[in-house]
VOFIVEX-98448 format. One record per residue (C-alpha): x, y, z. Coordinates in steps of 0.2 Angstrom, whole numbers, plus 5000, padded with zeros to 4 digits. Each point is the difference from the previous one (the first is absolute). Example, Ala and Ser with C-alpha at 12.3 -4.5 7.8 and 13.67 -1.06 7.14 Angstrom:
VOFIVEX-98448
506249785039;500650174997;
//
This chain:
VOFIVEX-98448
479349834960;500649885014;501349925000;501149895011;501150065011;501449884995;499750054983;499850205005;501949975010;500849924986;499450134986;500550145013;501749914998;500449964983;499650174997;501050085014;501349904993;499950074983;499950175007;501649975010;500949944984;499750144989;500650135015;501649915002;500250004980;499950185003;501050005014;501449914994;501050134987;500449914982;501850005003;501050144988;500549894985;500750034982;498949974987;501149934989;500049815002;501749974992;501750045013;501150124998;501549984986;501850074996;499250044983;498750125008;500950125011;500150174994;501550104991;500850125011;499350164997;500850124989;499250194991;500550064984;500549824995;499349834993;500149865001;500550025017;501249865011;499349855007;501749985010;499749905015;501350025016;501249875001;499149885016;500750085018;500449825006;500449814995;499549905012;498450025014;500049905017;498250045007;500249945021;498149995003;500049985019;497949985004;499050145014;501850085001;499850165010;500850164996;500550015020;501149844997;501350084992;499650195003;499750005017;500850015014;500249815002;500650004983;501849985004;499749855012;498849894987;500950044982;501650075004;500949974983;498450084992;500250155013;501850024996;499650004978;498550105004;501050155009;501649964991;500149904984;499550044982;498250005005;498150104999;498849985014;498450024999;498349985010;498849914987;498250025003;498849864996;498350034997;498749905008;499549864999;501749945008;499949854996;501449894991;499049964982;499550184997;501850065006;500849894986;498750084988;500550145004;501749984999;500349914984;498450094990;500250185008;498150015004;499050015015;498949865003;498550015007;499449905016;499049874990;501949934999;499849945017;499049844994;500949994986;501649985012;499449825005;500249934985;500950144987;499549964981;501550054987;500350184996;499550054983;500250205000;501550074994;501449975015;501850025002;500549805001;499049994983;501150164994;501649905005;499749844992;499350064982;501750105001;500949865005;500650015017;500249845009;499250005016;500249885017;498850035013;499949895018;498850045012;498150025002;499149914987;498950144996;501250064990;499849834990;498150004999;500150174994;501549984986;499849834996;501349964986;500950175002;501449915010;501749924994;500049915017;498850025016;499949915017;498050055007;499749995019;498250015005;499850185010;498449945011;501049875011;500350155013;500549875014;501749964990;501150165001;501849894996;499749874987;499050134990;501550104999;501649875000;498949944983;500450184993;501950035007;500449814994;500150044983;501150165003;501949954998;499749914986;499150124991;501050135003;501649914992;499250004985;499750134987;498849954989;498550095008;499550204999;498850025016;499849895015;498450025011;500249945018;498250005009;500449985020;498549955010;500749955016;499850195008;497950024994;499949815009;500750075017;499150165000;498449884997;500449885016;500950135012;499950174995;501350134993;500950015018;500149825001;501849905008;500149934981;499950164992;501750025001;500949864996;498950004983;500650154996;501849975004;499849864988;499350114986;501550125003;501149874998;499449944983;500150184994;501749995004;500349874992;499250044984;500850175001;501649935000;499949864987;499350144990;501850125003;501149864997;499149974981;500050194997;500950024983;501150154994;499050114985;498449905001;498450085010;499549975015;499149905012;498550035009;499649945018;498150035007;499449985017;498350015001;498549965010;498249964994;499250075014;500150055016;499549925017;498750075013;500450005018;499149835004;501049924985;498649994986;499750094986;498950094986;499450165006;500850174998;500750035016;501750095000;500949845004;499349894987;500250124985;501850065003;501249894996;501850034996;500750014980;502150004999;500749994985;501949954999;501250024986;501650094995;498950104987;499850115015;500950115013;500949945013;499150085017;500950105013;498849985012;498149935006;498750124990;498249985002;499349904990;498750094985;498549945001;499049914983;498849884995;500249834996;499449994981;501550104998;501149895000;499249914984;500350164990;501850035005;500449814998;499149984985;501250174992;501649945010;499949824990;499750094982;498249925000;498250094996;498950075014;498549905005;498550074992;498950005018;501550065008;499550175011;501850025007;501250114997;502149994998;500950035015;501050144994;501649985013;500449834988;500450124986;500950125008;501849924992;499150004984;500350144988;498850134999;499349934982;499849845006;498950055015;499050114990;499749844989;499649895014;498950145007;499050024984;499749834998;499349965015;499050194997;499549924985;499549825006;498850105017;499150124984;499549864990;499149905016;499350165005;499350004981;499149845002;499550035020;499350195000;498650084985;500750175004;501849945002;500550204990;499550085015;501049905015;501550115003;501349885000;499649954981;500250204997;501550025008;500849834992;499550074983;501150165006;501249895003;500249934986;500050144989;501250065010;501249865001;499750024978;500950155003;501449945010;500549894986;499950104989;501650105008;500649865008;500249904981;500550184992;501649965013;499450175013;501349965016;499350165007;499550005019;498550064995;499649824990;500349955019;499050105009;498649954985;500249845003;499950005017;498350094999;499249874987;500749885014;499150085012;498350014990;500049824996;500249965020;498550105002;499049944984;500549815005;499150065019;498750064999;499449884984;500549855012;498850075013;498750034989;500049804994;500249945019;498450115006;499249904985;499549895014;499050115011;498850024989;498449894999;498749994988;498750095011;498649984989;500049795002;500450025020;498250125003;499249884989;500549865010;499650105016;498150034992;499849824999;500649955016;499350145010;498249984989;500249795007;500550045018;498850115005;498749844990;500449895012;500050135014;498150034998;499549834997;501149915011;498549975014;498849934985;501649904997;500249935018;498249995003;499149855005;499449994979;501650034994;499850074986;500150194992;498650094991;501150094987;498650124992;501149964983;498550024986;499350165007;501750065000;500349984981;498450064997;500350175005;500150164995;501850045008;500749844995;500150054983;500550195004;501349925008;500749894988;500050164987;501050105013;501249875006;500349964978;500250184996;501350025016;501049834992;499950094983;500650175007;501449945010;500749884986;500050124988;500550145010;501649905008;501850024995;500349815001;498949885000;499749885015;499449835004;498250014999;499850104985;500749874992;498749885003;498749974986;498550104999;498849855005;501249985016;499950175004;498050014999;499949865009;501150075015;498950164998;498349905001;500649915015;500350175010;498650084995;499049875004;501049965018;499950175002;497750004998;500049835010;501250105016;498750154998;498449885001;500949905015;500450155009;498050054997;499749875007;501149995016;499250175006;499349995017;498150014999;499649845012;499950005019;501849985006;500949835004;501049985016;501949945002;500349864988;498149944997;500249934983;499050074985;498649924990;500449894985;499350124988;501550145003;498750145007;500750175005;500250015019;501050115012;501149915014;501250055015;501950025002;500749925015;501750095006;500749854992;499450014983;500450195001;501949945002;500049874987;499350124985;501150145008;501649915002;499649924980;499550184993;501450085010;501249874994;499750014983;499950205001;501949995008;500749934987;499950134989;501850065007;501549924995;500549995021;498349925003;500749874986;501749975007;499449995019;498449934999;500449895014;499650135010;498350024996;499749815002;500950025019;498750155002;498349924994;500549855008;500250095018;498550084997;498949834998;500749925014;499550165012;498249994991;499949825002;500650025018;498450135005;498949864991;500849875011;499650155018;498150034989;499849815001;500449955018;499550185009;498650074993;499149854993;499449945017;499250165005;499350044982;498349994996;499549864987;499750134985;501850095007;500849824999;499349944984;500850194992;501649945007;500249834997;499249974982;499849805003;498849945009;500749855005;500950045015;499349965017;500950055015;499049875010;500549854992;502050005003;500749955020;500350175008;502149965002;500049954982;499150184997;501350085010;501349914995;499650044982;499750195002;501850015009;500649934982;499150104988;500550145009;502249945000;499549964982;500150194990;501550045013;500849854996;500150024982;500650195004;501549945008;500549874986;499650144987;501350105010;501249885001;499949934983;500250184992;502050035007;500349814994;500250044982;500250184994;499350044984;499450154988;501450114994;500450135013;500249895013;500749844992;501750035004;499750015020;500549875011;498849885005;499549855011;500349874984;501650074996;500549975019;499549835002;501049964982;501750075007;501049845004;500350065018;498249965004;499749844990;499749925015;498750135005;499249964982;500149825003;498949995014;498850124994;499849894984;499649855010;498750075011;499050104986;500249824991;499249915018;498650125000;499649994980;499749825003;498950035019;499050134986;499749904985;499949825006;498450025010;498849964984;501049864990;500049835000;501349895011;501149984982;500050184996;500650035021;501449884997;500450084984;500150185003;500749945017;501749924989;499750124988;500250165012;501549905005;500850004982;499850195000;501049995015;501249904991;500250094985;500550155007;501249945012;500749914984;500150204991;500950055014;498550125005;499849915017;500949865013;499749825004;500549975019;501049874992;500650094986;501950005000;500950164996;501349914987;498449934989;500150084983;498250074996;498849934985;498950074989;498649915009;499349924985;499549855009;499350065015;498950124989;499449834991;499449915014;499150175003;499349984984;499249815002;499250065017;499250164990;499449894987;499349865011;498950125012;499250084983;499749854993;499349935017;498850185001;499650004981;499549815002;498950035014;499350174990;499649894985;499149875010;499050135010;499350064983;500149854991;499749865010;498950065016;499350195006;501049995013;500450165007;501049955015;501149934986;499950154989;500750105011;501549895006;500449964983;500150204998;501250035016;501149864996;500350104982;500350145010;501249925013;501249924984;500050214992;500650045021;501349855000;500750094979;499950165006;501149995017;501349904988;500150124990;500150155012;501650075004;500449945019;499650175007;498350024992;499349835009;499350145014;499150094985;499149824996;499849935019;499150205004;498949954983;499449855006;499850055018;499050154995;499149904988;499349895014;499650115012;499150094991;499149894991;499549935018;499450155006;499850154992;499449934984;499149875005;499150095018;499650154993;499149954985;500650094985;499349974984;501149924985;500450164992;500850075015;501049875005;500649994981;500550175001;501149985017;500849864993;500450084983;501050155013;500749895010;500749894984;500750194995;500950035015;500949845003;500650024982;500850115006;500549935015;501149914991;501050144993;499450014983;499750154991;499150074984;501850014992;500349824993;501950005006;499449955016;499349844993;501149865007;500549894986;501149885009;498449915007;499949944983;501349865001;499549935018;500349814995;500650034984;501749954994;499750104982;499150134993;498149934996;498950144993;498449945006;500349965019;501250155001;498650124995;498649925012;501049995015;500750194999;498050064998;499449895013;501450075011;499850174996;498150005001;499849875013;499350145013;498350034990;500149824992;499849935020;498850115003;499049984986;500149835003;499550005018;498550124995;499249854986;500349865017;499250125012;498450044991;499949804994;500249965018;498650125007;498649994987;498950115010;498750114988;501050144991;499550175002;499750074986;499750215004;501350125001;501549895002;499649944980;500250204995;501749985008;500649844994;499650064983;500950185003;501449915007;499949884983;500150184991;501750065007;501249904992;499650054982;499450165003;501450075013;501149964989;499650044983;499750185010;501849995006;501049984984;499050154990;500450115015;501949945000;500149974982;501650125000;500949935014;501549874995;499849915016;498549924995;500849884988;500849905015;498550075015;498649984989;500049874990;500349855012;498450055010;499250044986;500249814992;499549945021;498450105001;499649944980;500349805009;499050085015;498550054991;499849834991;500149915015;498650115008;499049954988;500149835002;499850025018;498450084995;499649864990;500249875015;498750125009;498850004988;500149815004;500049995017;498550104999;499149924986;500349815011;499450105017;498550074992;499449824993;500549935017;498950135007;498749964991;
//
């Protein structure tokens, strides 16, 4: 059965798709939830336990505290007020924390730290999963049980000011509320003076219960400057300052015989050491807790904080107010809150949050009886039955004491270990969807592995021997083995996951497919066995997809090496977190085999003999004879600077920016040039890497796109001088700096106008007249408008990594790519490595805190959703988005005859990796927490990378279909 290779591509793609989805349902845990839809109640709690007696008390502890001032400050690090430099940024914090009426803690945030899933966290008591980083952009209300809805139903009247989040996700639960958007990052004043405006006057009145401030001004700093930032400082002396302020308003309203107050400091998350967040570095997840009220001990000295997770606070909050536990919740009490209490009181609060952690491990685990933390709360309980007992029968023994203190003591460790059980809820994945998933997608890659030179053939198409395949034998043995192994491992498992929940006519569907993917991968493979005479180099195959052997040049030994290796190194987590490393590696490697093709071409080809030559050199089309000899000479000179050329810039890129995990923290080359002592320094490296971006990309435009990306490189210039990042030579000093909102405009209209110039002369090229000449300036000048958005966008110190782009880009293209002949596939495949490494180049990492988010708001005066989000994945991908791009102009531009041989095995290998090497990687780290803020990121980047492919193989299935008919 033939069919079409556009057809064949897109089939291989829907279906890869489908495969992907069904491994990431897997993948993703269903998050540990109550099954009762209805919240928590007064009503519902249970009676205090008493043996020997019935009914027993439903007594409730009177609430610890009256009033509740939440100080949220946003990516607050734990090191800002414990460290050492903790005196000098929060001084009156510093001075409560080692001698007020205080508890300090370290409160540790699980990843994703990110700000949504940290308010989830801290208002439901769950842990939510990293799907909640989407969510984040645009949070929908909060309908599971949570501690605001807990407040209101009981009546407490609540103010909140601050991040709007907090509004999108409790809409209507506020008496009064002031929203700031949290995206704006280039505003780090106004977001805040629109929080501590609103202060005095609240805190004269008396008619609210708890007041929720949401600081955003720290996160917006980290994002531009970085945690050691000049302005780091200064925000935090201003955060100290409120405190102060509302610690003191709060002492002067303190009334005689009534309870309490409670002041929290808090932080979200943490902040890593380049100033983002949402991994699970140390920095990012420890964030400070201190909690402040006369309820407590006075201190007689700095004690080291204790260390706790963040959903505990929701616990303790949710006892301290007299409320109802969240139903999700997974945290435990804080048990230094109740130390004033009396001992029946803590046992209560103890057993009530004991209570609250059994029922969700009911509804979460079929063999709940067996997890040791329900055993020993049960223990507990029984044994807090019998303290009553005395304790109401009037025992004032000192052995009632010592009882008490053991029952205290069992429900500490009950409350543990069943928290821990719920939280490791997380690591575990529904295994049988995530093989299933791999099945399909590993069944579809190794498909279009085997018919990929059919598919690139001059026919284009694919003879899919589909009808033999459904006729045989060990198609339907297959389909019996693969039904019985689905019946056996849903009957057989303790809970039931995703795909066995799928209707029987799905799931024999599914099953026929695989069976019949996998007889159709048998029969291919049949085919493909080498019984032919062999084919040289990069000779292309016949249309009908007959077996055939072929040689492996030392370049096409590297490529499937380096792809192989690369996917087999990334089944250790270090692999993961430094992969730049192998990128740095692979990519040295091709430029010292490229270099012995250049010394192959120019030293040994003039002595060779013709057969020797043509083994060498696949094309044919180069003759020595017809170029001037200089021009030879000068050419081979060239090609040979070319390899060690781009050695050198590799070199020098890789101590701009560093990046992975153990070495991310080292000084480098960018954070130099940032220092303010050598903005001049900075300032004249911006304007020469902007002078030779516009030398590089201005060659093929048209005269209006020169004069725009001339004014428009210009306007970069502009822009950052206006951010302070650079000088003007007439800059004076006293000019008060701008957000550069108008420089990045007129930015903007010069982007638009050379794509609309390039996509006008594309269109007419297709449309209008074949011309190619037009084709392939319409191409460049598209690509020289992405150049002119991506240096705007670039920090000041990563211009280098964009002018060493473009300047390798051009060499090589002129001689290496284009002198030595290589086939499609090869040059594919070094253009997909060196998109890899410049990724990295930029300092990015597979942990999504290094995404820089303030790239967002270039030109923007507000938070819009849709610009926001393009510009930060153009930025943050714009090393293998330029390449890409400069791949799809090169091969328009030289529409030589495409080698088809070899060089197709590895295009379609490398089109293998990205699904495959990962879906590899996360069932061989399944257990590691890391991979929630390593994993994920590249995961969702390879998912993007593999559709993209696709279409790339699309657009050569055409150029290939248009040259064979022009051939013919």
């Amino acid at each position: 059965m033939k069919i079409r290779s556009s057809v064949f591509a897109s089939f291989i793609l829907i279906f890869e798709v489908i495969g992907i989805a069904l491994f990431l349902r897997g993948f993703f845990p269903v998050p540990v939830r109550s099954s009762l839809s209805s919240k928590n109640k007064l009503s519902d709690l249970p009676a205090e336990p008493l043996t020997g007696r019935s009914p027993n008390s439903s007594r409730l502890p009177q609430p610890l505290f009256k009033r509740v001032v939440i100080m949220l400050v946003d990516a607050m690090r734990e090191d800002f007020v414990f460290g050492p430099n903790g005196r000098m940024y929060m001084p009156y914090t510093r001075h409560v924390v080692e001698r007020g009426s205080s508890q300090s803690f370290v409160a540790k945030a699980r990843p994703p730290t990110v700000t949504m899933p940290r308010i989830k966290a801290l208002t439901t008591g769950s842990i939510p999963g990293f799907i909640d980083v989407v969510m984040n952009l645009n949070s929908p209300a909060l309908l599971e049980d949570n501690l605001i809805w807990q407040a209101k139903t009981a009546g407490k009247r609540m103010v909140f000011y601050g991040d709007d989040t907090w509004v999108r996700l409790f809409p209507k639960h506020f008496m009064e509320y002031d929203g700031t958007t949290s995206f704006f990052v280039s505003d780090y004043t106004e977001v805040d003076n629109n929080v501590t405006r609103h202060l005095d006057s609240t805190l004269k009145r008396d008619d609210w219960d708890i007041l929720i401030l949401h600081y955003l001004g720290l996160d917006h700093i980290g994002h531009i400057s970085g945690p050691h930032s000049s302005l780091i400082q200064p925000k935090l002396l201003e955060m100290d300052d409120i405190l102060k302020k509302i610690h003191s308003a709060l002492i002067s309203k303190e009334a005689e015989g009534s309870l309490p107050y409670l002041l929290v400091l808090c932080g979200d998350h943490g902040m890593s050491e380049t100033g983002s967040h949402g991994g699970s570095s140390e920095p990012e997840v420890n964030t400070p807790l201190v909690l402040i009220s006369p309820a407590f001990k006075r201190k007689v000295g700095m004690e080291k904080p204790g260390v706790v997770e963040q959903v505990d606070l929701t616990s303790t909050l949710a006892l301290g107010l007299g409320l109802p536990i969240s139903q999700n919740n997974v945290g435990r009490v804080i048990p230094s809150v109740l130390e004033e209490t009396s001992l029946r009181d803590q046992l209560r609060f103890l057993h009530l949050n004991g209570h609250q952690l059994s029922c969700l491990l009911k509804d979460s685990m079929p063999d709940y009886e067996k997890e040791i933390g329900f055993e020993q709360f049960r223990v507990a309980e029984k044994a807090h039955g019998s303290w009553m007992k005395l304790y109401l029968e009037g025992n004032t023994s000192e052995v009632l004491s010592n009882m008490g203190k053991k029952v205290l003591k069992q429900y500490l460790e009950a409350l543990a270990a069943m928290s821990s059980a719920l939280s490791k809820q997380l690591g575990k994945y529904d295994m049988y969807s995530m093989i299933t998933g791999m099945v399909f997608v590993f069944q579809l890659l190794l498909v279009l592995l085997l018919a990929m030179p059919e598919a690139l053939s001059g026919a284009a198409a694919v003879d899919l021997p589909v009808l033999s395949a459904l006729l045989s034998l060990p198609f339907y043995l297959l389909c019996l083995l693969l039904a019985s192994v689905h019946v056996l491992v849903c009957t057989s498992a303790e809970s039931s996951c995703y795909f066995c929940s799928l209707s029987w006519g799905l799931v024999f569907a599914a099953v026929a497919f695989s069976s019949a993917m996998f007889c159709i991968l048998v029969s291919i493979a049949t085919r493909r066995i080498p019984v032919g005479p062999k084919f040289r180099g990069t000779a292309p195959l016949g249309s009908s997809g007959g077996g055939g052997d072929w040689s492996l040049s030392e370049l096409d030994v590297l490529l499937l090496a380096g792809t192989v290796g690369h996917t087999l190194s990334l089944a250790a987590s270090s692999f993961v977190e430094e992969e730049h490393q192998t990128w740095y590696f692979l990519l040295n490697t091709l430029c010292l085999i490229v270099f012995q093709d250049v010394c192959r071409k120019y030293f040994r080809e003039q002595s060779a003999s013709e057969d020797e030559e043509e083994h060498i050199l696949p094309s044919k089309d180069y003759h020595p004879s017809t170029y001037p000899k200089a021009e030879i000479c000068s050419e081979k000179w060239l090609a040979l600077a070319t390899p060690l050329f781009t050695l050198v810039c590799c070199r020098l890129l890789r101590s701009l920016n560093q990046t992975g995990v153990q070495w991310a923290h080292l000084p480098d080359i960018g954070h130099w040039l940032n220092s303010s002592e050598h903005k001049m320094v900075l300032s004249l490296l911006s304007a020469f890497c902007l002078v030779l971006i516009y030398l590089l990309v201005q060659r093929r435009c048209s005269w209006v796109s020169k004069v725009a990306l001339a004014l428009g490189l210009l306007g970069v210039y502009s822009y950052r001088a206006a951010v302070g990042n650079v000088l003007f030579p007439w800059q004076h000093s006293s000019r008060t700096m701008s957000k550069g909102t108008v420089e990045a405009r007129f930015v903007y209209v010069f982007v638009l106008g050379i794509l609309f110039t390039g996509t006008k002369d594309l269109l007419r090229s297709q449309i209008i007249t074949a011309d190619a000449k037009l084709k392939s300036r319409g191409l460049w000048e598209i690509y020289s408008g992405l150049v002119l958005l991506v240096s705007l966008l670039f920090r000041a110190h990563n211009l280098p990594v964009l002018c060493c782009c473009l300047l390798i880009q051009n060499l090589m293209a002129q001689f290496i790519w284009k002198k030595l002949h290589y086939d499609a596939a090869q040059t594919t495949i070094m253009h997909y490595w060196f998109g890899q490494a410049f990724f990295y180049f930029q300092g990015n990492s597979n942990n999504i805190a290094t995404v820089d988010i303030s790239v967002g708001f270039v030109g923007l005066e507000s938070y819009v959703e849709a610009p926001a989000i393009f510009l930060t994945a153009l930025s943050t991908y714009a090393g293998p988005l330029l390449w890409a791009c400069h791949l799809v102009c090169f091969l328009s531009s030289h529409r030589s005859p495409v080698a088809v041989g070899h060089g197709c095995y590895c295009l379609a290998l490398l089109r293998s990796v990205p699904a495959a090497a990962y879906i590899v990687l996360v069932t061989v780290l399944r257990y590691h927490l890391f991979i929630w803020s390593v994993f994920s990121p590249k995961l969702l980047y390879e998912s993007m990378h593999l559709l993209l492919t696709a279409g790339v193989c699309l657009f050569f299935n055409i150029m290939e279909q248009s040259h064979g008919s022009s051939k013919s």
